[in-house]
C-alpha positions, 0 to 999 in steps of 0.5 A, spaced: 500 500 500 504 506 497 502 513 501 498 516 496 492 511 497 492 511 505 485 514 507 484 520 511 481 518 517 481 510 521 479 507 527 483 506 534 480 503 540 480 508 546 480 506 554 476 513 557 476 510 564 479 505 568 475 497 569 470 499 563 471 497 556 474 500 551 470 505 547 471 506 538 472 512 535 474 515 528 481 519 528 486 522 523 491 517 521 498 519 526 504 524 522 510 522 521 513 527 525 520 525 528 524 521 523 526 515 526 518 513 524 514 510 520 506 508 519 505 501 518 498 498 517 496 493 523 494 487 521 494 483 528 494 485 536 495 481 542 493 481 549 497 481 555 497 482 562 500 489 563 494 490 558 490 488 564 492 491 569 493 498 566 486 497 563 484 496 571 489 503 572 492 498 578 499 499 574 503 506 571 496 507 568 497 511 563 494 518 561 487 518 559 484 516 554 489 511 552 489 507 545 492 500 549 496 494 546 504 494 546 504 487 542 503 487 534 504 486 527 503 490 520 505 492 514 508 498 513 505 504 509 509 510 509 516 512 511 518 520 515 520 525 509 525 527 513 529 520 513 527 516 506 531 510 509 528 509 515 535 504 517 532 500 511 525 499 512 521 500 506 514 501 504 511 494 504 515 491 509 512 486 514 515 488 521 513 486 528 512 491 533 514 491 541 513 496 548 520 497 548 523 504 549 521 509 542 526 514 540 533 513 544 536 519 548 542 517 543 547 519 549 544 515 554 550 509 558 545 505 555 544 507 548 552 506 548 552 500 552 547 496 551 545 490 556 541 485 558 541 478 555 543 477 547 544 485 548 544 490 541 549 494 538 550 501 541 544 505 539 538 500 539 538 499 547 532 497 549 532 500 557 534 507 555 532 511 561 530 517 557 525 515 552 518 517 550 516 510 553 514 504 550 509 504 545 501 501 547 504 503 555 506 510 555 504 512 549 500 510 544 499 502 542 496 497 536 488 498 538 488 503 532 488 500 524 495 505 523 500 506 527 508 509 528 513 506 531 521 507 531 524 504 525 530 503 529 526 498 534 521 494 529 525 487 526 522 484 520 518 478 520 520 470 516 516 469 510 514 463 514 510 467 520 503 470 520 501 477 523 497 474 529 502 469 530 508 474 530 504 479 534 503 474 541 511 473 541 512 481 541 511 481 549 510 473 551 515 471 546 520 476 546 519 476 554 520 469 556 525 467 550 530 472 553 529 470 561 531 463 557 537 465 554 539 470 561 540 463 565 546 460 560 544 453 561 546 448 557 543 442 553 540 437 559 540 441 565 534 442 568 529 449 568 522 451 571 517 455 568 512 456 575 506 458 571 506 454 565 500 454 562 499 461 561 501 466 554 509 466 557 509 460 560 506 455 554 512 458 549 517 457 554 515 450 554 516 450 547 522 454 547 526 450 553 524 444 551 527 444 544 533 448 546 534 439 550 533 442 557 530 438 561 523 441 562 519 442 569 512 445 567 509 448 574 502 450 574 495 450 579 489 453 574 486 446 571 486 449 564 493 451 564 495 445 566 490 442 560 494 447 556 500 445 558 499 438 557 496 439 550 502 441 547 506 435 548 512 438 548 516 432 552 516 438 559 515 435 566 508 438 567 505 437 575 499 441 579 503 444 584 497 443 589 498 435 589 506 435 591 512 438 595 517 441 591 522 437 596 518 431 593 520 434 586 527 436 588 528 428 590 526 424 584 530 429 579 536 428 585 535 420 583 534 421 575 540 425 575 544 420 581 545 425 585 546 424 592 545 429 597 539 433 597 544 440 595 545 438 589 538 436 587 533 439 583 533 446 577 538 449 575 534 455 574 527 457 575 522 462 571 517 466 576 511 468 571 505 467 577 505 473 581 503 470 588 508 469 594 506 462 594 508 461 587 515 465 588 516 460 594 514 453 591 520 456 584 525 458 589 524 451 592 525 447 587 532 450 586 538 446 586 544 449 591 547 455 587 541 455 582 537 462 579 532 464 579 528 469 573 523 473 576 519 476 570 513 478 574 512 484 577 506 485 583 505 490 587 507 488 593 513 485 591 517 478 593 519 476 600 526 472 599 528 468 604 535 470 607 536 463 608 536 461 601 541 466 599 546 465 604 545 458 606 542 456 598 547 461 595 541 461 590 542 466 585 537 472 583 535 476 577 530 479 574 528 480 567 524 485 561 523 485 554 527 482 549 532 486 545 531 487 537 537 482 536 533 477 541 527 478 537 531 476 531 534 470 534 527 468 536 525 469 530 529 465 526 529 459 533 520 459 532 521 457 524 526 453 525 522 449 531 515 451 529 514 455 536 507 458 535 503 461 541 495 458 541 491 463 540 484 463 539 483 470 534 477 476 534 476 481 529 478 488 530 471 490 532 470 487 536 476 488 541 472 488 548 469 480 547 477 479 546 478 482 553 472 478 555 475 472 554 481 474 557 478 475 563 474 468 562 479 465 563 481 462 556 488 459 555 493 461 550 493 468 546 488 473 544 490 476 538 486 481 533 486 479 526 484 485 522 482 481 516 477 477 520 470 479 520 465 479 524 
């Protein structure tokens, strides 16, 4: 679709008040005004819990009225005149789209040395304390049928994927495929997914166990653990309300002939859920010197046990999003593996039945596809 056949106006859905549903209206197409920016033509968002709670104005909720979703994919449409190369990208490219941090300070410690796992070139970090905010969270999201984005920050999607299947690995996937790469375990230790069923949780179940580690799915919500169990991925999948974690550690601890209870159990955990007890059960399950990554953000934060870092020498550390070289590898780790999100999908128009079934509990990700109809 070139420039000149874009119309003038488009739909984009608005929150207006916290716990209410999202409401439609007709506006402008956004300008293209810093020149790091193009306009693409969304195809396909989905829907995360950071989408949930800050509709619910319980976390850095955002300025009002808000157009949400800060993971998605489309075509682009229109490139800023002030920059025609827009690093590479051209009208009619497939690209994804991430809430990472938009429009870098380019002066930042950050900006010009990059961090986190698999982290960028210097000018593309994700984490700079200076930007405008991550699109969908601070600024502006996909819940609108144009879009800007940084062209600096977007990646180009394989031939081989979709829209609504790329949109769910825009947060989930990204998210849960860096926090796999931040434990730097090799082929045959053991990881945790605490959460398993859930849409970080059942693609790390995918990611971890075609990267051969040895794979412990926990969770406690029966449709998660249906979910979980479907995807026949080869993971140890157990309801953490019918066994101990001890009991657990004891019978990795004989599989692997280990005999003494500290060097029995994970190598590393994921935390995904945001319950103490759930933190607690992870962190159990761990091997003496193991690590635990901590994804999930509560309110009220975690308790750690001192105990566990002094006697345990357990590790902690903490993760984000992805970096745009992260989103490349992952790309290229889905095709080659055929990781795909479950989804379940809903036209555009009808984004409030998406949130709906979100809150129902419907396992896997919600995703919009513009092309559906009602």
């Amino acid at each position: 679709m070139a420039s000149e056949q874009l119309p003038n106006s488009m739909k984009a859905f608005f929150l207006e008040e916290f716990g209410k549903p999202y409401v439609l209206r007709d506006l402008p197409l956004p300008d293209l005004d810093h020149p790091d920016d193009v306009l693409i033509h969304v195809e396909a968002g989905s829907y995360c819990h950071t989408d949930a709670v800050m509709a619910a104005g319980t976390m850095h909720p955002p300025t009002l009225p808000h157009v949400g979703c800060h993971e998605y994919a489309g075509t682009v449409v229109a490139l800023a005149p002030q920059n025609p190369c827009s690093h590479g990208l051209k009208v009619g490219d497939r690209v994804a789209v991430s809430g990472r941090g938009y429009h870098v300070c380019e002066k930042c410690q950050e900006y010009q040395h990059p961090s986190g796992p698999l982290p960028d070139e210097p000018g593309f970090s994700v984490y700079c304390p200076y930007t405008h905010g991550g699109l969908g969270v601070h600024g502006p999201g996909g819940f609108r049928e144009y879009a800007t984005m940084d062209s600096k920050q977007v990646s180009l999607i394989p031939e081989e994927l979709k829209a609504v299947e790329v949109a769910p690995l825009m947060c989930a996937g990204l998210t849960i495929y860096a926090a796999l790469i931040k434990c730097n375990l090799e082929p045959g230790q053991r990881v945790g997914i605490m959460g398993c069923g859930g849409g970080l949780g059942h693609l790390g179940l995918q990611f971890a166990t075609k990267m051969d580690l040895k794979t412990l799915g926990v969770d406690v919500a029966p449709k998660a653990l249906e979910l979980a169990r479907e995807l026949n991925t080869g993971a140890h999948i157990v309801d953490a309300t019918t066994i101990d974690p001890n009991m657990l550690r004891e019978q990795m601890g004989k599989e692997d002939g280990q005999a003494h209870i500290s060097e029995m159990g994970l190598d590393a955990v994921l935390i995904l859920p945001e319950s103490q007890q759930s933190f607690d059960y992870g962190v159990n399950l761990l091997r003496h010197g193991g690590l635990a990554v901590v994804v999930s953000f509560p309110a009220d934060g975690f308790r750690m046990q001192a105990a566990d870092l002094v006697f345990r020498r357990i590790r902690m550390e903490g993760t984000l999003i992805g970096s745009k070289k992260a989103m490349k590898e992952m790309f290229e780790f889905c095709v080659k593996h055929n990781v795909r999100a479950k989804i379940t999908t809903y036209p555009f128009l009808k984004i409030n039945e998406l949130v709906e079934g979100y809150e129902s509990g419907i396992p896997g990700k919600l995703v919009f596809d513009i092309s559906q109809k009602e």
